[in-house]
C-alpha positions in Angstrom: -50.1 76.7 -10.5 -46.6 76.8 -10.1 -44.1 78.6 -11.7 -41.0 76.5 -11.4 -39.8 74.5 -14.3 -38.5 71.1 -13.6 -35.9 68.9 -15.7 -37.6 66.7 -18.2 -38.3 63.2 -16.8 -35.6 60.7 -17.4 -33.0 64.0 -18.0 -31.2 64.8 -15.3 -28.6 67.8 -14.3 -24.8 66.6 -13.6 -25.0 68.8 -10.8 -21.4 70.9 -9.6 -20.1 68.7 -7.4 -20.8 66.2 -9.7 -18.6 67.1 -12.6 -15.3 66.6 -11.1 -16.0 63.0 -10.8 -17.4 63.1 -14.6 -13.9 64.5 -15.4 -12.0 62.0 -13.7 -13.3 59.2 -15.3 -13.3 61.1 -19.2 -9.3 61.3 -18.3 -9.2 58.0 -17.9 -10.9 57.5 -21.5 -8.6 60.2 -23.2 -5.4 58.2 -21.7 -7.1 54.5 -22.6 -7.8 55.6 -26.3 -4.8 57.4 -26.6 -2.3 54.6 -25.3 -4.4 52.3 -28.2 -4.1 54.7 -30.8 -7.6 55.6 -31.3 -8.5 59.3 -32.2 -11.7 61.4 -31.4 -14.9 61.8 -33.6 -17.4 64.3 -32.6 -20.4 63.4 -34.2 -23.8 65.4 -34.5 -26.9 65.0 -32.2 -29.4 64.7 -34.6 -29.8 62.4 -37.3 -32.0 61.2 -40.0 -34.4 58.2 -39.2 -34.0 56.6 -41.9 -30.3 56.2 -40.9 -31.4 54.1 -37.7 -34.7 52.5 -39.4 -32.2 50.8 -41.9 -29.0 50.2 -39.3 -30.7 49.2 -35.8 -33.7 47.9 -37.4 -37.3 48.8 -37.8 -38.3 46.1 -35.4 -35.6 46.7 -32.7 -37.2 48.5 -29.5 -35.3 51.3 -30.1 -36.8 52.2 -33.6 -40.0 51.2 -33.1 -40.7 53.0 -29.4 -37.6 54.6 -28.0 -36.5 57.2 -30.3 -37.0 60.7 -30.1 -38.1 61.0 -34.0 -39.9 64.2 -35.1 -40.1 67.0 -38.7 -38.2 69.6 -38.5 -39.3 73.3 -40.2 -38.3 71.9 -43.8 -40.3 68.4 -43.3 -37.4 66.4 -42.9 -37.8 63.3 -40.5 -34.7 63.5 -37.9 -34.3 62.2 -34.4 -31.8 62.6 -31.4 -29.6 60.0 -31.6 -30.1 56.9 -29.9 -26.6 55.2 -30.1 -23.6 56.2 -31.7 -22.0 53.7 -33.8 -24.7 54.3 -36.8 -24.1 58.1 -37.1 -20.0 57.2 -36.6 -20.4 54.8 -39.6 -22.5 57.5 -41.5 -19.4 59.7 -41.0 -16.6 57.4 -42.0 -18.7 56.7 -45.5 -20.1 60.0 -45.9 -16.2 61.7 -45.6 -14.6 59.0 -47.1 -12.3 58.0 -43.8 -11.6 54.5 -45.1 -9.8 55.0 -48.6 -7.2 53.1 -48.6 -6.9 53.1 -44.7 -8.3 51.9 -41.9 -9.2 53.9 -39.0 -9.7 53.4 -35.0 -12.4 56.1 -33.8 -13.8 57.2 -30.5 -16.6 59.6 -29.2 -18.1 60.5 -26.8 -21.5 62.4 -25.6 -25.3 62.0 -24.6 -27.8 59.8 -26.3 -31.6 59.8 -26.5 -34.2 57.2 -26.0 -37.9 57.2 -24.9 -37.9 54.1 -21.9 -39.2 54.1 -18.3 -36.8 55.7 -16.4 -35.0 54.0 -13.7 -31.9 53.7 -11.6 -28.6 53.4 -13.7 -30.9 54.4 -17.1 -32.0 57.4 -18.2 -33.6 59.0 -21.2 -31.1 61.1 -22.1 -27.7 59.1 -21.1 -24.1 60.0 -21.9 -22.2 57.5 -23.5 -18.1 56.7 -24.7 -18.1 54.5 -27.9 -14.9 53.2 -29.6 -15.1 51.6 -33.2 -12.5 50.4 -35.8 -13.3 50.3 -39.2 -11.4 48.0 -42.1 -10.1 45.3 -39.9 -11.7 41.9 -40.3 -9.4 40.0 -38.5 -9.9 38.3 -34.7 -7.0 40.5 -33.8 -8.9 43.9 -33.6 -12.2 42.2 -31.3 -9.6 41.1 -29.2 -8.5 44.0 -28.9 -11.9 46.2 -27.8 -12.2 43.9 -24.6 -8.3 43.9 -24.0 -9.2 48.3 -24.2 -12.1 47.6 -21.8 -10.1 44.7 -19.5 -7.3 48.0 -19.3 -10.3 50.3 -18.2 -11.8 48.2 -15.4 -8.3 47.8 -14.1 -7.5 51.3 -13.8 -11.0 51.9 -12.4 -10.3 49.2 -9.6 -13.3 47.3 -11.0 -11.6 43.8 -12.1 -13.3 42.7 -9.6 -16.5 43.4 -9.8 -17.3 43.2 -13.4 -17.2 39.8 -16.1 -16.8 39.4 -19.2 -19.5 36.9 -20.9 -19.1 36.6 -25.1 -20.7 34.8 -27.7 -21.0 34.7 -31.6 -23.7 35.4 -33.7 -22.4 34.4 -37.1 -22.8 35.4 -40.7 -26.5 36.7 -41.7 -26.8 33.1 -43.7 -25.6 31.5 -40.4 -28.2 33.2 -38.5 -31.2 32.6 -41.1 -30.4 28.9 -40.5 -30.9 29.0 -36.7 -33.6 31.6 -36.8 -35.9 28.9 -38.4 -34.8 26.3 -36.0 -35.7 28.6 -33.5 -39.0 30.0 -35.0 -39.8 26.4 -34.7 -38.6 25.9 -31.2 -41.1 29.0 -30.0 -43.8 27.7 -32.2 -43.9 24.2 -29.9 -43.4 26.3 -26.9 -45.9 29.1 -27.7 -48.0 28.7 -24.4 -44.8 29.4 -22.7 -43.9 32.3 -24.1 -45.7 35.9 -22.8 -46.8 38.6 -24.9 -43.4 40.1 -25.7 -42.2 37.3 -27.1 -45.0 36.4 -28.8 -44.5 39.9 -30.9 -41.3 39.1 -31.6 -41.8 35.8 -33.1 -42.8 37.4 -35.6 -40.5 39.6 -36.7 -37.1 39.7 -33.9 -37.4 36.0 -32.4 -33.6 35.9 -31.7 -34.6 38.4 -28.9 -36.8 36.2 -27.4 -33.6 34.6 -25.8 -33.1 38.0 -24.0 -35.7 37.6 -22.4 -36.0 37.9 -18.0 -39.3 36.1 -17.6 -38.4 33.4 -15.0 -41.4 31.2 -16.5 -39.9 31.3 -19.5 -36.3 30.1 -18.4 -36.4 26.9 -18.8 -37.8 26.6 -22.1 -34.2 28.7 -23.2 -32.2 26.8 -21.4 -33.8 24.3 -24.1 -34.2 26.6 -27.3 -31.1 25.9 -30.4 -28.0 27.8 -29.8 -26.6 30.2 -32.8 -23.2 28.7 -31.9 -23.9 25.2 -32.9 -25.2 26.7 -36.6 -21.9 28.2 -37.3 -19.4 27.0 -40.5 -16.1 26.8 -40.4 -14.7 30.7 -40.8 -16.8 31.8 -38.2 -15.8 28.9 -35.7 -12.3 29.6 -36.4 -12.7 33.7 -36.2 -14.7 33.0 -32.7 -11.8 30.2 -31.4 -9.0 33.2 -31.8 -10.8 35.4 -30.3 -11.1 32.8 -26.8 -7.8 32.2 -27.4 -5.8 35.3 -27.5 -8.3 36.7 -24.5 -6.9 33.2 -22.7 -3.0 34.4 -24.1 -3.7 37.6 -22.3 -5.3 36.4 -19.2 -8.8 37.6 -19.2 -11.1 35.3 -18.0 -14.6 34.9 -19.9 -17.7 32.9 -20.1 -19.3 31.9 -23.2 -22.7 32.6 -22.9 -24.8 31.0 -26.0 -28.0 33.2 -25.2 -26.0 37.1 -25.1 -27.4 38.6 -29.1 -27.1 42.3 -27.8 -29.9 44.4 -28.7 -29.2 45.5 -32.3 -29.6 44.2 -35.8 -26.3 45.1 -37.2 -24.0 42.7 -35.0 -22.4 40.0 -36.6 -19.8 37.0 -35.4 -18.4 38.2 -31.8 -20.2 40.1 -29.6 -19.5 40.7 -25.7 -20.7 42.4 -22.6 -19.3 43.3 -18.8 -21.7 42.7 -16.7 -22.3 43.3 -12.6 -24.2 41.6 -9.7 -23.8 45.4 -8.2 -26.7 47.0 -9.7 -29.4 44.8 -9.8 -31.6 44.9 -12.8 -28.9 46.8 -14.7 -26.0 44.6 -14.8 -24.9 45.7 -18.3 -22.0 48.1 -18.1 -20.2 47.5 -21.5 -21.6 46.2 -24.6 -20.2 45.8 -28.3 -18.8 43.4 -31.0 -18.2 43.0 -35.0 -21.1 44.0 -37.3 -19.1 43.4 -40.9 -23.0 43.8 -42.7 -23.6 47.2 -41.7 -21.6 49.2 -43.8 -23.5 47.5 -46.9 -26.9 48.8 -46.2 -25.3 52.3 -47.1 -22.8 51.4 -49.6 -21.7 48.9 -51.9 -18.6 48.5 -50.9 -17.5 46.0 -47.6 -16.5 47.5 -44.4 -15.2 45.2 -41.8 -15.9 47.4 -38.3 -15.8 46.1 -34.5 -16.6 48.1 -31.8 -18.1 48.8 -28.2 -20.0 51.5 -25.7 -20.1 52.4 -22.2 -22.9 54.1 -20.8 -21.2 56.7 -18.4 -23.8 57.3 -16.0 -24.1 53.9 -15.2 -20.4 53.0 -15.0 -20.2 56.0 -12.4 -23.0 54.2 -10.5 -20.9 51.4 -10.5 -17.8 53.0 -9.1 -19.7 54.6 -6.6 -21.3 51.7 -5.6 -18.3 49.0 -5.0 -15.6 52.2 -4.1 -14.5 51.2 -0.7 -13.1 55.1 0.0 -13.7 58.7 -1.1 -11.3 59.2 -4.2 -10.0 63.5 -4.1 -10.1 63.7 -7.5 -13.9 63.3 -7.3 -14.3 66.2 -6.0 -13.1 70.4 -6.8 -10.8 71.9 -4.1 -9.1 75.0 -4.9 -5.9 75.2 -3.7 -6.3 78.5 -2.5 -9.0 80.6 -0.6 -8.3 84.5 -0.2 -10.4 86.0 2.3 -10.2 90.0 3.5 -11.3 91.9 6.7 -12.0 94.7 5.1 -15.4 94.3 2.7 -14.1 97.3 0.4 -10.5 96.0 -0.1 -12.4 93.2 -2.8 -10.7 94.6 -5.9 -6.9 94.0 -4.1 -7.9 90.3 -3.2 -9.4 90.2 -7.3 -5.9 91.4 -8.0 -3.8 89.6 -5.7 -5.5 86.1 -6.6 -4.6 87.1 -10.5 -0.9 87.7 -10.0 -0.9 84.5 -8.4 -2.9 82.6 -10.9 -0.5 84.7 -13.3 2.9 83.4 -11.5 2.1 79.7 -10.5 0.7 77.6 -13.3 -1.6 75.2 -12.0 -2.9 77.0 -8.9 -6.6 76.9 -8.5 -7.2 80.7 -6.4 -10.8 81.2 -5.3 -12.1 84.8 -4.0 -13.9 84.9 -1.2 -16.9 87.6 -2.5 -19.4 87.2 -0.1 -19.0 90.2 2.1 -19.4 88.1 5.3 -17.4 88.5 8.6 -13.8 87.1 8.2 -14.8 84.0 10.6 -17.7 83.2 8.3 -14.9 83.5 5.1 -12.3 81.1 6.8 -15.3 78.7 7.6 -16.4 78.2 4.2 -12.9 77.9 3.2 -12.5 74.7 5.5 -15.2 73.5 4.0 -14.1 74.1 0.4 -11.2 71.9 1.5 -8.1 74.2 0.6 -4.9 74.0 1.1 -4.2 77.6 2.1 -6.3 80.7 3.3 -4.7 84.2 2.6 -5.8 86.6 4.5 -5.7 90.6 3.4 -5.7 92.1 6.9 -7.1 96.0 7.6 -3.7 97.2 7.3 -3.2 95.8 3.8 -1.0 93.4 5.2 -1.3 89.7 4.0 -1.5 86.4 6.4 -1.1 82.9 5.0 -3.1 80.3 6.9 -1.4 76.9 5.3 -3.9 73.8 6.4 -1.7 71.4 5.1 1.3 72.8 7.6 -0.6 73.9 10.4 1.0 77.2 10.8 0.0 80.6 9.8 2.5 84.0 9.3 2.4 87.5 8.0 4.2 87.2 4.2 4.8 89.6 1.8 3.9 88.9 -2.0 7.3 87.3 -3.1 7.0 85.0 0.3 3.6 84.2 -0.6 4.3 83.2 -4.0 6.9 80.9 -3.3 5.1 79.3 0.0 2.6 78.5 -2.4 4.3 76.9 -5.4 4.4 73.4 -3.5 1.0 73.3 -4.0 0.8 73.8 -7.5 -0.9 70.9 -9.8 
């Protein structure tokens, strides 16, 4: 038997020369949320069940197989968390955010939930949520997607992603077409596979999400939630597709899109791909007005969306037509040495310079190797600049970037190298 410990399936590492690219694109979320005034939450990884049992829904896939749900030492019944936007709502009531004010709210971090694992989802996956609480107008859904239009654009992925929205209504909106469509099923049941048949009883709305190519068209056919909707909701829905047409972001209204939770109410949207097959969703949200009341008496208009990161990596990896830099860590500067024992005046020399140029990345060759072996891993590390400490003590600057090398003294070395300070 073995010895070696492997990763738990479905949980993978984000490995070293992985992170840089991980980095790059949480910059780009810090500088989105930021330029739309939205400020951080950081929100526990572990929360009570009941919490998701009465927000997601005790007949929603994730309650009922995917989460992660066990008793801790005291006997209560917590889980990892399988989305965010229940614990962020827990917070806001539980801390009072809302008094008086409204508040825009963003996180980020990993989620949990027991499903096969496959390519672009995994069982524990990272993701960057943005909610707004105490807004009930059109104004603020249209502004999530205009957020997420902003993304894809500074992503380069405008092309490659679309945006496809619907609206699901009030709860009495949606009783009314979940009985037209409970009867629609009912006539239809030898179509429908065993899935579906399950949820007929107790989640028939996500029948309609379903991929069975038998079963197509039969929804094509099946009532629309659209067509069940009064007045308000038509209206809230209509300025929503028109201020996304004001601002110039195409979209496709697609009847059959009811997302995958309980709590969602009036608009919902997703960005979707042809670039990774089965798993085209990249982005995901809209309004849920109702959930706030299942914890509190009081209303609580909220609107929000998630990105699941390792997919939206996948993606940019995927379509990128060239190698981005900032994917990837470089230092600026490699100090190498002929000498093995002169490794406390390289330590030294790469802190005065860390010390004098802000924004110099200074990595120490420690390996002991021969000096060619030290200048070919610094190639390869992609530098800008070798320094070499020669036998003598004396220092040579190798600069890549120039294609020259000379013998410097300290002073001449730290100015040669502030051009290459980030």
């Amino acid at each position: 038997m073995s010895n070696r410990f492997k990763a738990i399936r479905g949980m993978a590492d984000v490995l070293p020369e992985q992170t840089p690219m991980w980095q790059w694109l949480e910059g780009h979320f810090r500088r989105l949320t930021f330029r739309y005034g939205y400020q951080e939450m950081r929100l526990p990884l572990l929360e009570p069940v009941a919490l998701f049992q009465r927000a997601v829904g005790e007949a929603t896939d994730i309650v009922a197989k995917e989460m992660y749900d066990f008793r801790d030492k005291s006997g209560e019944h917590i889980t990892l968390r399988p989305e965010g936007t229940s614990g962020c709502l827990r917070a806001v009531l539980e801390n009072n955010l809302c008094y008086n004010t409204t508040q825009r709210l963003w996180y980020q971090g990993p989620m949990f939930r027991y499903e096969r694992p496959q390519k672009g989802r995994l069982r524990q996956f990272t993701q960057f949520g943005v909610e707004a609480f105490g807004m009930a107008g059109p104004d603020v859904d249209a502004e999530m997607i205009f957020m997420i239009s902003d993304l894809f654009k500074q992503l380069g992925l405008s092309d490659h992603v679309r945006l496809e929205i619907n609206s699901l209504g009030t709860p009495d909106e949606r009783r009314d077409h979940r009985e037209a469509l409970v009867a629609w099923f009912t006539a239809h049941r030898d179509v429908l596979d065993e899935d579906s048949l399950k949820r007929l009883e107790n989640n028939p709305l996500r029948i309609l999400d379903s991929k069975n190519p038998e079963m197509q068209p039969m929804l094509e056919q099946a009532p629309r939630l659209i067509d069940h909707l009064q007045p308000a909701s038509r209206d809230h829905f209509a300025t929503v597709c028109a201020l996304l047409d004001r601002a110039g972001i195409p979209w496709t209204l697609n009847a059959r899109l009811v997302r995958g939770l309980d709590y969602y109410t009036r608009t919902v949207f997703e960005w979707v791909t042809d670039a990774l097959g089965a798993q085209g969703t990249v982005c995901g949200g809209g309004r849920y007005d109702g959930l706030a009341e299942l914890f509190n008496p009081k209303p609580l208009p909220a609107c929000g969306f998630a990105i699941g990161i390792e997919r939206l990596l996948l993606l940019i990896q995927t379509v990128s037509t060239q190698d981005n830099p900032l994917w990837h860590f470089h230092p600026d500067v490699v100090i190498t040495r002929e000498r093995e024992d002169e490794g406390l005046q390289a330590q030294l020399l790469a802190e005065l310079l860390r010390q004098r140029i802000a924004g110099l990345s200074v990595l120490v060759d420690c390996s002991g190797g021969k000096l060619k072996r030290q200048h070919q891993t610094a190639r390869q590390h992609q530098c800008k600049a070798i320094v070499t400490i020669n036998n003598d003590g004396a220092l040579r600057l190798w600069d890549l970037v120039a294609s020259q090398q000379q013998q410097v003294s300290e002073q001449d070395l730290i100015g040669w190298l502030q051009r290459y300070a980030r």
